[in-house]
C-alpha positions as CSV (number, residue, x, y, z in Angstrom):
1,X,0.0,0.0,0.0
2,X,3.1,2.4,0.6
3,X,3.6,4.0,-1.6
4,X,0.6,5.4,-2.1
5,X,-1.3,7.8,-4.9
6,X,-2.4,11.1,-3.4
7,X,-4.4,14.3,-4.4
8,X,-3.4,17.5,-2.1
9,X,-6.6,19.6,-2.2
10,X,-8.0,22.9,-0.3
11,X,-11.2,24.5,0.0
12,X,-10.8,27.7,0.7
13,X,-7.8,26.7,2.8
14,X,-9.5,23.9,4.9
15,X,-7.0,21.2,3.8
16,X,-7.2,17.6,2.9
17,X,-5.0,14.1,1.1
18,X,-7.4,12.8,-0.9
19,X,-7.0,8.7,-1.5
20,X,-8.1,5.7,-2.5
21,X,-9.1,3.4,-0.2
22,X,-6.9,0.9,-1.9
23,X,-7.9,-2.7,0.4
24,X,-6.9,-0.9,3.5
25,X,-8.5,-1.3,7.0
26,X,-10.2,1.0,9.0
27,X,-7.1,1.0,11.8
28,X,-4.8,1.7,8.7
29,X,-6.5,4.6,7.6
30,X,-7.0,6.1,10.9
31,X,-3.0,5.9,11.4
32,X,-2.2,6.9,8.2
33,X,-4.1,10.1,8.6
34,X,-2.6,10.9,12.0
35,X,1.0,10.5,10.4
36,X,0.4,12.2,7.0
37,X,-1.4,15.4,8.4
38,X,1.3,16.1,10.7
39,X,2.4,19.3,9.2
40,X,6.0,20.1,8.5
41,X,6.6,16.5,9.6
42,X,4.4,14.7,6.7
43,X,2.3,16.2,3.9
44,X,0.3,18.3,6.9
45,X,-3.7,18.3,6.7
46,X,-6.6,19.4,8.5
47,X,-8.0,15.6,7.6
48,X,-7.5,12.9,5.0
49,X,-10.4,12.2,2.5
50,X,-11.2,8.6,1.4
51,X,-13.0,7.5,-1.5
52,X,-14.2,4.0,-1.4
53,X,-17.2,2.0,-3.6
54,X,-21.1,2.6,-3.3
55,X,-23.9,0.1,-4.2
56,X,-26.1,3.1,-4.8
57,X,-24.3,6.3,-5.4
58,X,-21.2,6.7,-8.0
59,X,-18.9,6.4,-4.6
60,X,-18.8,6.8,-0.8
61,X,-16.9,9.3,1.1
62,X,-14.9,8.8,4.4
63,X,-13.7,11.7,6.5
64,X,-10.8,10.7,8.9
65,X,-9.9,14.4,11.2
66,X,-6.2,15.3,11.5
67,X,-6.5,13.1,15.4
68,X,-8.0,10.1,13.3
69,X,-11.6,10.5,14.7
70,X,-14.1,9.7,11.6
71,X,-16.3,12.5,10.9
72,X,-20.0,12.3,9.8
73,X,-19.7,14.9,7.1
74,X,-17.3,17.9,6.2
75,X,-18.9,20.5,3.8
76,X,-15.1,21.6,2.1
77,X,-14.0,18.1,1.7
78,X,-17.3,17.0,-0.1
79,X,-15.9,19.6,-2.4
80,X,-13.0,18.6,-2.8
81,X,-13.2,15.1,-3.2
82,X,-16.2,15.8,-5.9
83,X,-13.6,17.0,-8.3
84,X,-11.5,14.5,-7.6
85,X,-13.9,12.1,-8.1
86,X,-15.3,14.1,-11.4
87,X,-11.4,14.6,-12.5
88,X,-10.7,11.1,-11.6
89,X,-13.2,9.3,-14.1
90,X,-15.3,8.1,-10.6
91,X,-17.7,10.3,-11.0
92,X,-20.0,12.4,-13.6
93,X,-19.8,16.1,-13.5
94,X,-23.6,15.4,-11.8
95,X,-23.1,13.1,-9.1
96,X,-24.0,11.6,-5.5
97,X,-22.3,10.3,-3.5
98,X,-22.7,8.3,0.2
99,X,-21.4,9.9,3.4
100,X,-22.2,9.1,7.0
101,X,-24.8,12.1,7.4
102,X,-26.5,10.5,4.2
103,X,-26.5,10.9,0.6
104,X,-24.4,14.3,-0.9
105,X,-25.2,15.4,-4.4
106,X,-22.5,18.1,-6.1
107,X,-22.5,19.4,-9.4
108,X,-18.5,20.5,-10.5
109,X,-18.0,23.2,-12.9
110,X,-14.3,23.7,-13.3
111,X,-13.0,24.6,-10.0
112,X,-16.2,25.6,-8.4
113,X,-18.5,23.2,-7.0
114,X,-22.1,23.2,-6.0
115,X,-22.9,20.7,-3.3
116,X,-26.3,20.1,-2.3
117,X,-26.2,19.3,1.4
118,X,-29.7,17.9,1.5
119,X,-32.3,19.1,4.4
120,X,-31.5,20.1,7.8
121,X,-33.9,19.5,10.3
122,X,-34.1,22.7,12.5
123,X,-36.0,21.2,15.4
124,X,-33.4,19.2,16.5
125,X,-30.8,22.6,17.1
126,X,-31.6,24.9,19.5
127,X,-32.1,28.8,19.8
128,X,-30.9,31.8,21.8
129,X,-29.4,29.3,24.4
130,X,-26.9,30.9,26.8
131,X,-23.9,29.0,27.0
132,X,-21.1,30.2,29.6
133,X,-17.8,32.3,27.5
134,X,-14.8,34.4,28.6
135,X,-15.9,34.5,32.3
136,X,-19.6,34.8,31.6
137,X,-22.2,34.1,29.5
138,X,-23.5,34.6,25.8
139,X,-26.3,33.7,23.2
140,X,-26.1,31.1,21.4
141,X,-27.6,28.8,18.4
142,X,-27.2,25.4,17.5
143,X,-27.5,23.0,14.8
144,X,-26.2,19.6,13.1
145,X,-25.5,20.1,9.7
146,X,-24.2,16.8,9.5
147,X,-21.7,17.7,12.6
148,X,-22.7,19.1,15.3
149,X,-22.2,23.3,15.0
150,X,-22.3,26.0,18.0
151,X,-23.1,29.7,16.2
152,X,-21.9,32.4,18.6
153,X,-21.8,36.1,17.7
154,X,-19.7,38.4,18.3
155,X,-19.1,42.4,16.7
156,X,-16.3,41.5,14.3
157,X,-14.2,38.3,15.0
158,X,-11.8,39.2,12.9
159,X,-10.9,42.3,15.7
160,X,-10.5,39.0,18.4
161,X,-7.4,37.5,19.2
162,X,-6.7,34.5,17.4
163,X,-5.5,33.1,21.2
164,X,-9.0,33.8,22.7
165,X,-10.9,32.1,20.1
166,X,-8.9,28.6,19.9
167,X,-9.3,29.2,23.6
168,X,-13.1,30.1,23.9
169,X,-13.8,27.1,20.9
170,X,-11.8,24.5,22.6
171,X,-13.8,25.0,26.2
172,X,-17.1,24.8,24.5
173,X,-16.0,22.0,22.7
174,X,-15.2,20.1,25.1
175,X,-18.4,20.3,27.6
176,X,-19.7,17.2,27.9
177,X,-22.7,18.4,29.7
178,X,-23.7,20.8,26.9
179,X,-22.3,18.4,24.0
180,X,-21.7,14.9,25.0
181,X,-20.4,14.5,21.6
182,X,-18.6,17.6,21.1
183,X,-19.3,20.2,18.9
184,X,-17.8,22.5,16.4
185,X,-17.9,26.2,17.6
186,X,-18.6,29.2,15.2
187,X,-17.7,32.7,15.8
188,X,-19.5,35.0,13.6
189,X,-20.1,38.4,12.5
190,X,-22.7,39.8,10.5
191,X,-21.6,42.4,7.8
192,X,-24.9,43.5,5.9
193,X,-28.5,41.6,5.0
194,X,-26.5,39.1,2.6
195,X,-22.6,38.7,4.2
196,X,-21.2,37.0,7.5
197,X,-17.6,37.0,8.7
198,X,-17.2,32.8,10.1
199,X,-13.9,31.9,11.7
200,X,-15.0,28.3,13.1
201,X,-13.0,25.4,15.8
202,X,-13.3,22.5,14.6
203,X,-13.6,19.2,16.6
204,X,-11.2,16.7,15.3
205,X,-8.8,18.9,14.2
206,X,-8.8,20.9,17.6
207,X,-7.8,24.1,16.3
208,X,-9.3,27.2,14.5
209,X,-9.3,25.7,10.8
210,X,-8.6,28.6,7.7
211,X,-12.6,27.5,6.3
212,X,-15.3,25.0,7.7
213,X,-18.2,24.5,4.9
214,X,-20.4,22.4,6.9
215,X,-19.8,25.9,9.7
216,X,-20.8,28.2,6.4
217,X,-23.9,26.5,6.1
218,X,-24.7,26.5,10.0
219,X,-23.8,30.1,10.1
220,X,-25.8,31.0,7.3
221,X,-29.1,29.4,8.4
222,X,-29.5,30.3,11.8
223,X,-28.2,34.3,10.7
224,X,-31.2,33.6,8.5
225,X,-33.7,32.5,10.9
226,X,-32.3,34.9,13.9
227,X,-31.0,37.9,12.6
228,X,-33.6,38.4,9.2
229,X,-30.6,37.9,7.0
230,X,-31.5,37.0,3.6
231,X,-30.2,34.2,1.4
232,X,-28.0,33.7,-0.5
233,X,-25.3,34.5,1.9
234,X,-21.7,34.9,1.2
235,X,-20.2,33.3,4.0
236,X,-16.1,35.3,4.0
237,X,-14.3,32.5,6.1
238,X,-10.5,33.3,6.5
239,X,-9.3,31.4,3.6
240,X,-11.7,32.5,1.6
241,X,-15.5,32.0,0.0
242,X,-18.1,30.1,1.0
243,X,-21.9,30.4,-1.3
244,X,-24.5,29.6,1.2
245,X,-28.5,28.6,-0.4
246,X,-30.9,29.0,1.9
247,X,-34.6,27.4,1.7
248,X,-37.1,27.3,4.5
249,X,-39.9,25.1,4.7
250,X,-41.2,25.5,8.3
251,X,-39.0,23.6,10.2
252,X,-36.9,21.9,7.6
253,X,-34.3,23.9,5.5
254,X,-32.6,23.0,2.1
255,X,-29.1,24.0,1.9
256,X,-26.8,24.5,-1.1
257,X,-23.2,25.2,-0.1
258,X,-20.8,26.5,-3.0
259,X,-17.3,27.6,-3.1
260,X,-13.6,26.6,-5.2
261,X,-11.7,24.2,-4.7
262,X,-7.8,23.8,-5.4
263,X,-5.8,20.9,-6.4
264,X,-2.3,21.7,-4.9
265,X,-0.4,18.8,-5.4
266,X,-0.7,14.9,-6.8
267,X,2.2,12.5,-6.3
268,X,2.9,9.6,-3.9
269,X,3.0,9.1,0.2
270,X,6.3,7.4,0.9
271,X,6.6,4.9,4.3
272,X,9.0,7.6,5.6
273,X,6.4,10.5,5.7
């Protein structure tokens, strides 16, 4: 298996490996992702991407974080590996594709892709929830968009230290009372009716992350629903874009997440890295 084919991709700076699943267990991938997305020791990822057969989609995804935990879904990676997929011959430029949080549909058009994340069900969040930050307390939303998200506002996060919000994200997600499965923690601004500033922890990588798609798309709904913005929302993560679609239907909501994607690199993982 070593050495083995690889796709270096980003969406919007939210970095994967793409592979092949290529006959190996589940223990293998989950050590092969901790040693490849060491950075500056190994290729350096925020998680490795996995594409592996489907009996009823063109292919299934895996998502394998940067500590080797499995995630259910990640909005930038089902990006990313759609082009791969689509570049790869696995895939039409239409496709679907299987994921733990269900069935993905994407449509790639060069290097943007449209993904359709399916319907989020809106009564199982919560709304204007005080949760306990920074010495006190402040309002908060929640919602699984596949993951679990935490949406906490603030002024402009871009004028917090980048210290306080790894800090403030890695507290929240890691109360077990509030989450017992953890959560991803979202620190947002709004800019106008149709705009949001995102920076977002993510669980599993256990850092701030550059862009978090399934974060765009939690973001975007519940600035929708609570602060009367109106979709389509451009979601400015700090490494770049994020499209988020919109569609309420009482207490269901459609979601269309789009945004570019970047093939960095394609070569080989050697057994030393």
């Amino acid at each position: 298996m070593i050495p083995l084919n690889f796709w270096k991709m980003n969406g919007n700076g939210n970095d994967f490996v793409v592979i092949d699943r290529d006959g190996m267990a589940y223990g293998q991938l989950v050590d092969l992702t901790r040693r490849v997305c060491r950075r500056r020791r190994s290729i350096g990822a925020d998680g490795v991407l996995v594409v592996e057969p489907s009996d009823n989609s063109d292919f299934r995804m895996r998502v394998f974080n940067s500590d080797g935990s499995e995630g259910e879904m990640c909005g930038n990676g089902a990006r990313c590996i759609a082009r791969y997929a689509f570049e790869r011959g696995i895939a039409p430029f239409e496709m679907s594709f299987e994921t733990i949080a269900g069935i993905m549909k994407a449509r790639v058009e060069g290097s943007f892709v449209n993904l359709d994340m399916g319907e989020v069900d809106l009564g199982k969040g919560w709304f204007g929830r005080k949760v306990p930050m920074a010495g006190g307390e402040v309002e908060a939303d929640f919602l699984i968009v596949g993951v679990p998200h935490l949406v906490i506002y603030l002024e402009d996060p871009d004028k917090v230290d980048r210290e306080d919000l790894t800090r403030w994200g890695r507290t929240l997600r890691e109360d077990r009372g509030l989450f017992p499965e953890g959560t991803n923690v979202n620190f947002v601004g709004p800019v106008d009716r149709r705009s949001l500033k995102v920076w977002t922890y993510e669980r599993g990588v256990e850092d701030l992350t550059d862009s978090c798609g399934t974060g765009s798309c939690a973001s975007a709904v519940v600035a929708v629903r609570r602060l009367d913005l109106e979709s389509p929302i451009t979601v400015y993560n700090p490494g770049g874009v994020n499209i988020v679609t919109a569609n309420f239907r009482e207490d269901l909501c459609d979601i269309v997440l789009g945004g570019e994607t970047v093939v960095v690199a394609k070569g080989t993982i050697e057994e030393e890295a």
